[in-house]
C-alpha positions in Angstrom: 0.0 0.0 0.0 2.9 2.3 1.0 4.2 2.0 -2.3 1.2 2.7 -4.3 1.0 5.8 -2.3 4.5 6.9 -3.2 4.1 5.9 -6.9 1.2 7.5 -6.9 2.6 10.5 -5.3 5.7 10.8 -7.5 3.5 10.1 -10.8 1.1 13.1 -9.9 4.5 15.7 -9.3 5.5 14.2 -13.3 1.9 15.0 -14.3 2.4 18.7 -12.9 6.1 19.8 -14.2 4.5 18.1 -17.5 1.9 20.1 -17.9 3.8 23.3 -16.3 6.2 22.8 -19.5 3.5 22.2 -22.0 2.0 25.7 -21.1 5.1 27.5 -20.6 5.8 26.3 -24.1 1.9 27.4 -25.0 2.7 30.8 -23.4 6.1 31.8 -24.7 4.8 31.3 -28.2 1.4 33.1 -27.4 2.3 36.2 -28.8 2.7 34.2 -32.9 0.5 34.8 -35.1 -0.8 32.3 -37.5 -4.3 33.8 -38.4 -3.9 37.5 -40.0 -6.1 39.9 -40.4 -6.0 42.2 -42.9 -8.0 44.5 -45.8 -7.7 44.4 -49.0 -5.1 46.6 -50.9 -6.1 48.6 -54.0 -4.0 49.6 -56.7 -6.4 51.6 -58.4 -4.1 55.3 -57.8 -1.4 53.4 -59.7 -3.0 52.8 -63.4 -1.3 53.6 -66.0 2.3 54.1 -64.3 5.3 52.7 -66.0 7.3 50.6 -63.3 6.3 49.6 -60.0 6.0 51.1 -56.5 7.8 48.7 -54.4 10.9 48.1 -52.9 11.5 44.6 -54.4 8.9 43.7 -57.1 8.9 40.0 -55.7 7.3 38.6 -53.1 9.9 38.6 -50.3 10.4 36.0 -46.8 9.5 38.5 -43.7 9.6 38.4 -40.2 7.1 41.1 -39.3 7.0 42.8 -35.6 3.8 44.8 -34.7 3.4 47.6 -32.2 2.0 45.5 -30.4 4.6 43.1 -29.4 3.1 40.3 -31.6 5.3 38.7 -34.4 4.6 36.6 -37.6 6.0 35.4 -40.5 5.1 35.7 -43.8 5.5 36.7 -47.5 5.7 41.0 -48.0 6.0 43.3 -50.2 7.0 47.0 -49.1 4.9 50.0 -51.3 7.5 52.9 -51.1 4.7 55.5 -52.6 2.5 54.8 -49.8 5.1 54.0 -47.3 3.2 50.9 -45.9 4.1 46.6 -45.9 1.8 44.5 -47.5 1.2 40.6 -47.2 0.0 37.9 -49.4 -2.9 36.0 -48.2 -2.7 32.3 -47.3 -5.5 31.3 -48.4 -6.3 32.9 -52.0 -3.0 34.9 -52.4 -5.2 38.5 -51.9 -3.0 41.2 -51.6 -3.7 43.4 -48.4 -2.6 45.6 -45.8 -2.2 44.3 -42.3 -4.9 45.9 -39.7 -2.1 45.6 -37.0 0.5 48.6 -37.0 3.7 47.0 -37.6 6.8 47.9 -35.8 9.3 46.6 -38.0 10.2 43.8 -40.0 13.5 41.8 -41.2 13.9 40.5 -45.1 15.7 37.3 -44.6 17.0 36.5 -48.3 16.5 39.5 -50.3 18.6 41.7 -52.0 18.3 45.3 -53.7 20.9 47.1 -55.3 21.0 49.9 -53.7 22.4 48.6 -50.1 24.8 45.5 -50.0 23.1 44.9 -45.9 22.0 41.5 -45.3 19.6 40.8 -43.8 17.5 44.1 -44.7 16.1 45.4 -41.5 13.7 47.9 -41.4 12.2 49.9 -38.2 9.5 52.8 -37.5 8.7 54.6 -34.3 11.3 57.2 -35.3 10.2 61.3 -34.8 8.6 63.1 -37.7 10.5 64.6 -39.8 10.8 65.9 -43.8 7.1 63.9 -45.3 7.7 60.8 -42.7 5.5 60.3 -40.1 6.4 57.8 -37.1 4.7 55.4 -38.7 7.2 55.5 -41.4 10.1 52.8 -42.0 13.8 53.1 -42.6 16.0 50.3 -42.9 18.3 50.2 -40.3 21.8 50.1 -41.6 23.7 50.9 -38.0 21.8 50.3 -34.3 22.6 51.4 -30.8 22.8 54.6 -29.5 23.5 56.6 -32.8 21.9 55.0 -35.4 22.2 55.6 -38.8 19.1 55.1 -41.3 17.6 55.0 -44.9 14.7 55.9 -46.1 13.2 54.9 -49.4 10.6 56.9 -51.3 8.9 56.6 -55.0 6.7 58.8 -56.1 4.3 59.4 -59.1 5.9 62.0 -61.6 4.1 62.9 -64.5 5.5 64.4 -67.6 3.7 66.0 -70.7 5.3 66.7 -73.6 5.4 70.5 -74.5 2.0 70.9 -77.4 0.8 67.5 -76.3 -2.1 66.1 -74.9 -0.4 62.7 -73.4 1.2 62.1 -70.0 3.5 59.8 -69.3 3.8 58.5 -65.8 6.7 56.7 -64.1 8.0 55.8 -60.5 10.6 58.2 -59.3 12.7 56.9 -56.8 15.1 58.7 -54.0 16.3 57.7 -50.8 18.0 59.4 -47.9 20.4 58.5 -45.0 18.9 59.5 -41.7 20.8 59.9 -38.3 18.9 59.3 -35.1 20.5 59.7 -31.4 19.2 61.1 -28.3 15.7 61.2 -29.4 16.3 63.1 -32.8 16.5 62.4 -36.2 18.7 64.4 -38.8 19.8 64.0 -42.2 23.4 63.1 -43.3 25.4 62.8 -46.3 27.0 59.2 -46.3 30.7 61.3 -46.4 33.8 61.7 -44.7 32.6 65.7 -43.8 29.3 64.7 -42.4 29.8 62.1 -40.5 33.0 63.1 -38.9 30.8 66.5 -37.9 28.3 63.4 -36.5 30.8 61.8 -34.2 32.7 65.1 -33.3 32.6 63.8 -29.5 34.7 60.8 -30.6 36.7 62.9 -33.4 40.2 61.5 -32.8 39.4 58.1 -32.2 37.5 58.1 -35.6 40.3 59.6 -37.9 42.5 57.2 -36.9 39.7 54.5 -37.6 39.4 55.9 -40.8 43.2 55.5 -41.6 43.6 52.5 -40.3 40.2 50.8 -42.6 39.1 52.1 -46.1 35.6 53.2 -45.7 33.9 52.8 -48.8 31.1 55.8 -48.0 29.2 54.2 -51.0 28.6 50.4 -49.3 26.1 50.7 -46.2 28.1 47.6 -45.2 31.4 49.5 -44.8 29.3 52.3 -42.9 27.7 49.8 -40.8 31.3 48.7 -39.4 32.2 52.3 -38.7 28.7 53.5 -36.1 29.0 50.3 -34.9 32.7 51.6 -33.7 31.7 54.6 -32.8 28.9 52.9 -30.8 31.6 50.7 -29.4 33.7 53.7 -27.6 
């Protein structure tokens, strides 16, 4: 009898870690989402427009952080005239905004020619400042306490030839590197001048970086390695 008891006893204490670890496990992935909700995008504004609005005209891997704290992944697209992500639907491959304000999100195995980073990580949240709104996303190409941004914009531009009655309309894309420390955000020239006027503080220390490593002020790569020294001291 004694030893039923204790069987008994010990099976009931494996019964409760158990089930402790199956809901820890449940809890500490409570905050995925597998069921999106979203509305319908419409691409109505952009009839008749040569090229395309986005980013990256493909459908690209995303891992997607909303405001929120919720996370998901899925397959984006990023409209750089509206400045908003998209997803594909599971289900019927709909394209449509997601309802959720999204924080951020990371592009696992894309490319784009105009930044060499990989992966391509873009945040919002950041003040307001030339026709961004907080909302807005840059892709972060240097983190921590100075960080040093990119924003990328198309917009609509519409030219008519001089005694005629067709318009053409294309895509016109820009981009612009962003500093952000200490609560504000600035723009900067991805040069020797400008950043050196950035990281004043540090000003000796970063010269002789700069002399010791060739900073190619054209590759976000190479300008990722210098913040993320400047950060460092």
């Amino acid at each position: 009898m004694r030893i039923f008891i204790k069987n008994y006893v010990v099976m009931n204490k494996f019964i409760i870690c158990f089930m402790t670890m199956v809901f820890g496990c449940l809890a500490s992935h409570a905050q995925f989402i597998h069921d999106l909700q979203g509305k319908p995008y419409m691409e109505q504004s952009y009839t008749e427009v040569e090229g395309n609005p986005f980013l990256i005209n493909s459908w690209a891997d995303g891992n997607i952080d909303f405001v929120n704290g919720k996370k998901t992944t899925i397959r984006v697209k990023y409209d750089l005239v509206k400045d908003v992500l998209l997803f594909q639907h599971k289900g019927d491959s709909t394209v449509m905004y997601f309802v959720d304000p999204v924080k951020g999100f990371t592009l696992t195995n894309s490319f784009i020619n105009e930044s060499n980073m990989l992966p391509l990580v873009f945040s919002s949240g950041y003040p307001v400042i030339d026709a961004q709104t907080t909302a807005s996303f840059y892709q972060v190409i240097a983190g921590g306490k100075t960080q040093l941004l990119r924003h990328y914009r198309k917009k609509i531009r519409i030219d008519q030839a001089f005694n005629s009655a067709t318009a053409t309309k294309t895509f016109e894309y820009t981009d612009i590197y962003y500093l952000y420390a200490d609560n504000k955000i600035v723009r900067i020239k991805p040069s020797p001048k400008s950043i050196l006027g950035a990281m004043g503080d540090k000003l000796g220390q970063i010269q002789s970086y700069m002399k010791s490593n060739a900073i190619n002020y054209k590759s976000d790569a190479s300008l990722a390695k210098l913040f993320n020294y400047y950060n460092s001291l």
